[in-house]
C-alpha positions in Angstrom: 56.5 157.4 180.2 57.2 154.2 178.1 57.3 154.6 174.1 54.2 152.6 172.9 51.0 152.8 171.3 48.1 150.9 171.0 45.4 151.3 168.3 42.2 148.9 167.6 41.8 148.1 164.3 38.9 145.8 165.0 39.0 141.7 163.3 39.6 141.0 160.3 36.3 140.0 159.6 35.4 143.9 160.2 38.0 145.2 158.2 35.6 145.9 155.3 34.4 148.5 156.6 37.9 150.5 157.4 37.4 153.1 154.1 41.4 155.0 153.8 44.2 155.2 152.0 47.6 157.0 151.9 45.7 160.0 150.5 41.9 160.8 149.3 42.2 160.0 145.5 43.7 156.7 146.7 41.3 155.9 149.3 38.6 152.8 149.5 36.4 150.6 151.0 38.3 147.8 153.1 41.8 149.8 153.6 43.2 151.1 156.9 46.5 152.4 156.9 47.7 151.9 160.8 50.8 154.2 160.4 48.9 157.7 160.2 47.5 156.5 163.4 50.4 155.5 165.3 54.2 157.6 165.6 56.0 154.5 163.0 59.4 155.9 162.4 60.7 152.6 160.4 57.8 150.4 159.5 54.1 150.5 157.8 51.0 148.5 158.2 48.0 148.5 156.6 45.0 146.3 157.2 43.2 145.3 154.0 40.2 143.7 152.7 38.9 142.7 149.4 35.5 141.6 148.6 35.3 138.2 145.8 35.5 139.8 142.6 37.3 142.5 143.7 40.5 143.7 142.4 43.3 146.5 142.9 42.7 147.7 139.8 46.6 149.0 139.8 50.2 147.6 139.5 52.9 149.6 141.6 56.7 149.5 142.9 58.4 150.6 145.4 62.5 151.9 144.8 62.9 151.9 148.7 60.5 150.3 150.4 60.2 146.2 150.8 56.5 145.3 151.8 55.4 142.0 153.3 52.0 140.8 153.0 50.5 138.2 155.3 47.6 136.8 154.2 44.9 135.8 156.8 41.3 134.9 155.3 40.1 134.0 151.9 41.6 132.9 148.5 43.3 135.6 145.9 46.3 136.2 143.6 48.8 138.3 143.6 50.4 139.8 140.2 54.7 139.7 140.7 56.3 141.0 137.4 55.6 138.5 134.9 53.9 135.7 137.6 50.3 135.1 139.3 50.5 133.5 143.0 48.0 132.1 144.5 47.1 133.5 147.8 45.2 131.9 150.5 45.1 132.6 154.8 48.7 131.6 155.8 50.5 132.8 152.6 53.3 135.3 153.3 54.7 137.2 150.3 58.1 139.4 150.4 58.3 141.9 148.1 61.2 143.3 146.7 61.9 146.9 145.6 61.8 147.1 141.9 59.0 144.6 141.3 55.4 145.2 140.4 52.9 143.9 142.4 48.7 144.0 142.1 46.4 141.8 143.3 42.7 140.5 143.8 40.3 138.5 145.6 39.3 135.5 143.6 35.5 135.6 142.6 34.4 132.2 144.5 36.0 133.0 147.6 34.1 132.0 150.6 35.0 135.1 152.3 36.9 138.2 151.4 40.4 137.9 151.0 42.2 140.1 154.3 45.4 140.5 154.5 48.1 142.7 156.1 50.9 144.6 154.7 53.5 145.4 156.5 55.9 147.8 154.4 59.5 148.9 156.1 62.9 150.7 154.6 65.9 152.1 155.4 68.7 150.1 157.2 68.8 145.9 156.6 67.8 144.0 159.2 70.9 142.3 161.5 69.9 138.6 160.6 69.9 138.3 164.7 68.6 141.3 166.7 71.5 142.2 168.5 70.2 145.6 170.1 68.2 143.3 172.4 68.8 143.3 176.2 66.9 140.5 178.3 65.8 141.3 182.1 65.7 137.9 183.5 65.0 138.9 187.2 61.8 141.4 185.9 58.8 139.0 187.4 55.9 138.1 184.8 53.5 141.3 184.8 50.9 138.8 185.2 52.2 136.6 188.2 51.6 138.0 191.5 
């Protein structure tokens, strides 16, 4: 038996209607959080969506966790510390422990602004992956 899952989490265009959170007083409307639903042992995803207008509503850190958000649909701003980013589909932010972070979906955005977060701690990451091992004579799954 291999180690994998696979969940559907549906397009992002039907993210709105995902309604979670990490628990129920911090559950809402257009939040998925992907790692209750799958066996993550180093790394966290959510899927998220806000409508225009919409907002957090909330600052939070992290002291051990480093989140990356990947932006994927409609215009927004992120709150760093002291700074307002602009955030738009093929915006990536990194996110430090120790920094504050909120954000919202700008009020004339064309669509709602979607976005992932992938959040991970623990060990750094080896700049290369070096606990890699290729199989170069394991044919294509696909090619007969």
């Amino acid at each position: 038996m291999s180690d994998y899952e696979v969940v559907e989490i549906g397009a992002p265009a039907e993210w709105r209607s995902h309604f979670g959170g990490f628990d129920q007083t911090r559950s809402r409307q257009g939040r998925r959080i992907v790692d209750h639903e799958l066996t993550m042992q180093y790394i966290g995803m959510s899927a998220n969506a806000l409508a225009p207008g919409e907002q957090a509503g909330y600052w939070h850190e992290h002291a051990k966790v480093e989140e990356l958000y990947v932006f994927l649909d409609g215009h927004g701003q992120m709150g760093l510390d002291d700074d307002v980013v602009p955030v738009s589909a093929g915006t990536v932010v990194r996110v430090g422990q120790g920094v504050l972070r909120t954000w919202r979906a700008l009020p004339d955005s064309d669509t709602e602004l979607r976005w992932l977060c992938i959040r991970g701690g623990g060990s750094p990451l080896p700049h290369f992956p070096d606990d890699s091992r290729r199989a170069p004579d394991r044919p294509m799954p696909w090619e007969s």
